[in-house]
NUROVO-696398 format. One record per residue (C-alpha): residue number from 1; residue in three letters; z negated, y negated, x. Coordinates in Angstrom, 3 decimals, padded with zeros to 6 digits, always signed. Layout:
// NUROVO-696398
PT  NUM  ALA  Z  Y  X .
...
//
This chain:
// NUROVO-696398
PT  1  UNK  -048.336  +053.322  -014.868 .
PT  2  UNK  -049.954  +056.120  -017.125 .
PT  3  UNK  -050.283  +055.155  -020.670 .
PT  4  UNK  -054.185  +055.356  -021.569 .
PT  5  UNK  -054.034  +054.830  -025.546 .
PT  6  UNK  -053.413  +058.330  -027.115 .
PT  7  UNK  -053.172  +059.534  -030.617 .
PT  8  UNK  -053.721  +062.966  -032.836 .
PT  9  UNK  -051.103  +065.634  -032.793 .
PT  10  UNK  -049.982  +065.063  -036.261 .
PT  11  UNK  -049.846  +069.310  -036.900 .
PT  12  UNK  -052.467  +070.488  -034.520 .
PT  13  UNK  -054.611  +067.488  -034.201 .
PT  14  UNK  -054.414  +067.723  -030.290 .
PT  15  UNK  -055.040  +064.479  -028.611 .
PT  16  UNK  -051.808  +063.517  -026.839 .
PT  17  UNK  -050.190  +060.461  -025.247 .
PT  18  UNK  -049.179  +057.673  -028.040 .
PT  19  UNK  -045.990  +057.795  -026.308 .
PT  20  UNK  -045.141  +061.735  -026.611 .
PT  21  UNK  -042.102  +062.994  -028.389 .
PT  22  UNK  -043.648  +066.535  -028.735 .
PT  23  UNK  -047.194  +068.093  -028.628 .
PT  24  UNK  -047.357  +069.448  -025.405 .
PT  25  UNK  -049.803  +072.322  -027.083 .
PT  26  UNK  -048.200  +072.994  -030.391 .
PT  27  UNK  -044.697  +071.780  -029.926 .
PT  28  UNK  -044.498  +069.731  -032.649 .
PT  29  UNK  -041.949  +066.956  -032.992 .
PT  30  UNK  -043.800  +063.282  -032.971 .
PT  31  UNK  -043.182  +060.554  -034.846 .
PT  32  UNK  -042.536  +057.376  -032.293 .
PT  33  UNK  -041.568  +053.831  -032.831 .
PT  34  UNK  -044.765  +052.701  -033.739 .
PT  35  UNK  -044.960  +054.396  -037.079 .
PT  36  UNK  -048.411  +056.585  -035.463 .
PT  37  UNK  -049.221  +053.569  -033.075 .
PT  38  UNK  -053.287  +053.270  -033.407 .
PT  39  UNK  -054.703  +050.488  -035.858 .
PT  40  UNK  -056.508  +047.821  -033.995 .
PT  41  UNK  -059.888  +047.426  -034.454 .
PT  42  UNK  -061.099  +046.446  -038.278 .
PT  43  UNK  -057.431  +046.804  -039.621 .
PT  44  UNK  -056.031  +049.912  -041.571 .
PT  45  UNK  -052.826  +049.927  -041.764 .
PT  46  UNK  -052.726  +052.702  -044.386 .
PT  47  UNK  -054.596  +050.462  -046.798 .
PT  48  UNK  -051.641  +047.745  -045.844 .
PT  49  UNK  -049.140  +050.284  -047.485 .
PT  50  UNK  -051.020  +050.958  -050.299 .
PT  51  UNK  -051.349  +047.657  -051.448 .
PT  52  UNK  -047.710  +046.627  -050.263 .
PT  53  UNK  -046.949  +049.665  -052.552 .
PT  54  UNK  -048.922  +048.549  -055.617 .
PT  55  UNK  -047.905  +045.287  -055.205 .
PT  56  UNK  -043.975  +046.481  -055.599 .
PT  57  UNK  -045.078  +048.813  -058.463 .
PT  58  UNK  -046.644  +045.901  -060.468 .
PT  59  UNK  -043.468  +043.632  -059.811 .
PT  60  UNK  -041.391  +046.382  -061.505 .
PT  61  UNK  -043.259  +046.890  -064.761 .
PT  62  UNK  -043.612  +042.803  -065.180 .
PT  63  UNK  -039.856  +043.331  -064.734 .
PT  64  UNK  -038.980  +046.054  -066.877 .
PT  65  UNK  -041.175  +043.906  -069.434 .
PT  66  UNK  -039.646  +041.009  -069.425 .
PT  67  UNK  -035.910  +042.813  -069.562 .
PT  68  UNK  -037.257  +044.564  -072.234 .
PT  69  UNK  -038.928  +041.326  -074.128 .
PT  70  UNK  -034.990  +040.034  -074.097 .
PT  71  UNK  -033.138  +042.973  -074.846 .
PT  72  UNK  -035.165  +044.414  -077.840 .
PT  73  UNK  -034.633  +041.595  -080.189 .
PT  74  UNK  -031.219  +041.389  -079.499 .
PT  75  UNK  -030.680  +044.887  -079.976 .
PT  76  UNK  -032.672  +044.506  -083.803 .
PT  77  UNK  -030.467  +041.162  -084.384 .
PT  78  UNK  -027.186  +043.220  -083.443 .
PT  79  UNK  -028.323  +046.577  -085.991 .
PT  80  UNK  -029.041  +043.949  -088.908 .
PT  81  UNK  -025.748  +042.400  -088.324 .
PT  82  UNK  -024.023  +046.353  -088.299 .
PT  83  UNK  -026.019  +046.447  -091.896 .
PT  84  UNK  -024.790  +043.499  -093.295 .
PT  85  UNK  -021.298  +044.340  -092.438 .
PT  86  UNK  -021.554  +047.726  -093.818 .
PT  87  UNK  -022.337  +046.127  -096.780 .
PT  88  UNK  -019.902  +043.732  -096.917 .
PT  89  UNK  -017.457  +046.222  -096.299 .
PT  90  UNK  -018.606  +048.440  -099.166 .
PT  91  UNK  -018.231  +045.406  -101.714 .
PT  92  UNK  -014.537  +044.983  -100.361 .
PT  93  UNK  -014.142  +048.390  -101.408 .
PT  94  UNK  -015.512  +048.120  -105.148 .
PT  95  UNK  -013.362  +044.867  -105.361 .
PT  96  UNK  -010.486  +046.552  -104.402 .
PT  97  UNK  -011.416  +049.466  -106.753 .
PT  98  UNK  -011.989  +046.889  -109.564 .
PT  99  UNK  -008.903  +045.279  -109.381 .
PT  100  UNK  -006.949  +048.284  -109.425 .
PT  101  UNK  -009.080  +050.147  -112.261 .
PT  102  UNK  -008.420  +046.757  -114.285 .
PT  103  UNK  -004.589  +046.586  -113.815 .
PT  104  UNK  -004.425  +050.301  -115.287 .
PT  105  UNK  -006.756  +050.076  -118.064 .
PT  106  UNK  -007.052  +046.347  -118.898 .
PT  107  UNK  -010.324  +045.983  -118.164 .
PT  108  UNK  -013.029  +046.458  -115.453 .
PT  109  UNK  -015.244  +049.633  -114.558 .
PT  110  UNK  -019.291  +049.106  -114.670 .
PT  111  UNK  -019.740  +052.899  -113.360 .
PT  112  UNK  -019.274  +053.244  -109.709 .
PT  113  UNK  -018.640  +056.811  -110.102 .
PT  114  UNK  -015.949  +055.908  -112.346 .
PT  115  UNK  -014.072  +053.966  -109.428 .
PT  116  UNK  -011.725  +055.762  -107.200 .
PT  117  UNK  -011.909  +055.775  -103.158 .
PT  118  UNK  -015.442  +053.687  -103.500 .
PT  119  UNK  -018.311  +055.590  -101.338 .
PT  120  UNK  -020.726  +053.408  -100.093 .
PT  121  UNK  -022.663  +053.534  -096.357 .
PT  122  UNK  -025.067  +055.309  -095.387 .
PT  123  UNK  -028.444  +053.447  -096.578 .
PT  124  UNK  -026.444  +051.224  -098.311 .
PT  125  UNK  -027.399  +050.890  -102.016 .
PT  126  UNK  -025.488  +049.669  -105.235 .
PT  127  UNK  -028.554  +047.143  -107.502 .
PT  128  UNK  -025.990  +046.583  -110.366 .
PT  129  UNK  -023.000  +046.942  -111.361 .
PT  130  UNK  -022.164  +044.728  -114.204 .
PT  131  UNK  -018.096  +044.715  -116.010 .
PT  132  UNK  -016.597  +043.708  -119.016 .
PT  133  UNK  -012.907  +042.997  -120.273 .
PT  134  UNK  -012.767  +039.302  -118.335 .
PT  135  UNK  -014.513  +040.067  -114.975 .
PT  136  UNK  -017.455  +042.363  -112.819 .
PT  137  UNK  -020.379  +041.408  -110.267 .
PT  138  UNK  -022.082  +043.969  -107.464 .
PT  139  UNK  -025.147  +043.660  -106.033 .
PT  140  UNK  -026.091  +045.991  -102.767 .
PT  141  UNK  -028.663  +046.318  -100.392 .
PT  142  UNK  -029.302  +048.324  -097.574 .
PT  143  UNK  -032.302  +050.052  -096.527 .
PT  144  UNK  -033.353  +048.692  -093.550 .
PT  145  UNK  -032.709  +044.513  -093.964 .
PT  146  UNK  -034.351  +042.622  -096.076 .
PT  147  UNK  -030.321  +041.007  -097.478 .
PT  148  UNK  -028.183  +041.401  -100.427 .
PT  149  UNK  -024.985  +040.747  -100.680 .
PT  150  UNK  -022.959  +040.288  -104.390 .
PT  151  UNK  -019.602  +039.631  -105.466 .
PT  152  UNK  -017.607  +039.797  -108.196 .
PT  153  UNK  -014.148  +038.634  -109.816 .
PT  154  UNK  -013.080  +036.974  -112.876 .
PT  155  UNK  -015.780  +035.264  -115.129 .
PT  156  UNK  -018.570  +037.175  -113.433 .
PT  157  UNK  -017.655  +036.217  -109.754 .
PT  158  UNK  -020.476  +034.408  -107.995 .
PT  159  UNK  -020.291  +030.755  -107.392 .
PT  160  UNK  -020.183  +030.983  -103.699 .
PT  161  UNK  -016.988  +032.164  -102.318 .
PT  162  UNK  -013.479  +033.386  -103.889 .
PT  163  UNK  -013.389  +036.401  -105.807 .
PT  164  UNK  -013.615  +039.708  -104.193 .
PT  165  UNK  -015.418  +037.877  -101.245 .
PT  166  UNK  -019.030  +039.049  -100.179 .
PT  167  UNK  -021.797  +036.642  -099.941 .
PT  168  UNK  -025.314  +037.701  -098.478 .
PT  169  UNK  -028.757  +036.336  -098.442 .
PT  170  UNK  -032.257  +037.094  -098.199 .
PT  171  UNK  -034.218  +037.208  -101.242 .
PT  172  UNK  -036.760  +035.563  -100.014 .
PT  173  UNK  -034.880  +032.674  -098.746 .
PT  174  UNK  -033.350  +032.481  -102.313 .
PT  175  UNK  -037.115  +032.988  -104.045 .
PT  176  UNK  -038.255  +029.460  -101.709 .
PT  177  UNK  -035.553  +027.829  -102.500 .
PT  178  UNK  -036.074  +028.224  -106.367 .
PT  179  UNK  -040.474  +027.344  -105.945 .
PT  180  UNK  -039.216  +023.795  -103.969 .
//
């Protein structure tokens, strides 16, 4: 039984059987397994894979968004925490700088330039250095948080913490505090 639906040559245009493997007139290898078959009447099946395609697009950028809408904070949380450390780890140094400067000259160093082996992080910045014969105190901040973090030893040593240990805050959170 003769096949009498037929389809376009997909090179040549030539009408041909919908079940030929090649264009009898151009020679052109046919694509079979239904991927050519005719549309019935009032569908389009090219409009079908548009939309299926659109759809799938759409999908992936609410995706990608909603990745992104958990991953960028944490990424900002994680960088202010790399700050803070840095300047944490920049007040270990002037306390360990202190110390020593004070065991060889009796008494403690308010020039930072004056201690040995103290260079602080990048965008990390020293607020004050305050010294005398019975303690010191360091304030820092860093460029890009909105945190300080001080310590100190002997009289001058902040109240939170042992001396030599860093304690941070936010100014803010300490200016509220102070208006309550």
């Amino acid at each position: 039984m003769a096949t009498t639906e037929t389809k376009a040559c997909r090179d040549c245009g030539a009408t041909i059987p919908l079940d030929a493997r090649v264009c009898p007139q151009c020679g052109a290898r046919q694509l079979t397994g239904g991927a050519l078959a005719p549309a019935s009447a009032g569908q389009s099946s090219g409009l079908n894979g548009c939309v299926v395609a659109a759809l799938a697009g759409f999908g992936g950028i609410i995706l990608i968004g909603i990745i992104a809408a958990i991953a960028i904070p944490k990424f900002v949380n994680t960088k202010q925490r790399a700050y803070v450390a840095a300047m944490k780890t920049d007040l270990r140094s002037i306390a360990a700088a202190e110390e020593a400067y004070h065991e060889e000259h009796g008494r403690y160093q308010e020039r930072l330039d004056s201690l040995p082996g103290v260079t602080l992080a990048y965008g990390v910045r020293l607020v004050r250095l305050t010294a005398n014969e019975r303690g010191w105190r360091a304030v820092v901040r860093h460029d890009a948080v909105d945190t300080i973090c001080t310590t100190g030893g002997g009289e001058l040593k902040p109240e939170a913490g042992p001396p030599g240990t860093p304690f941070c805050s936010r100014p803010e959170a300490a200016e509220r505090d102070s208006t309550s």
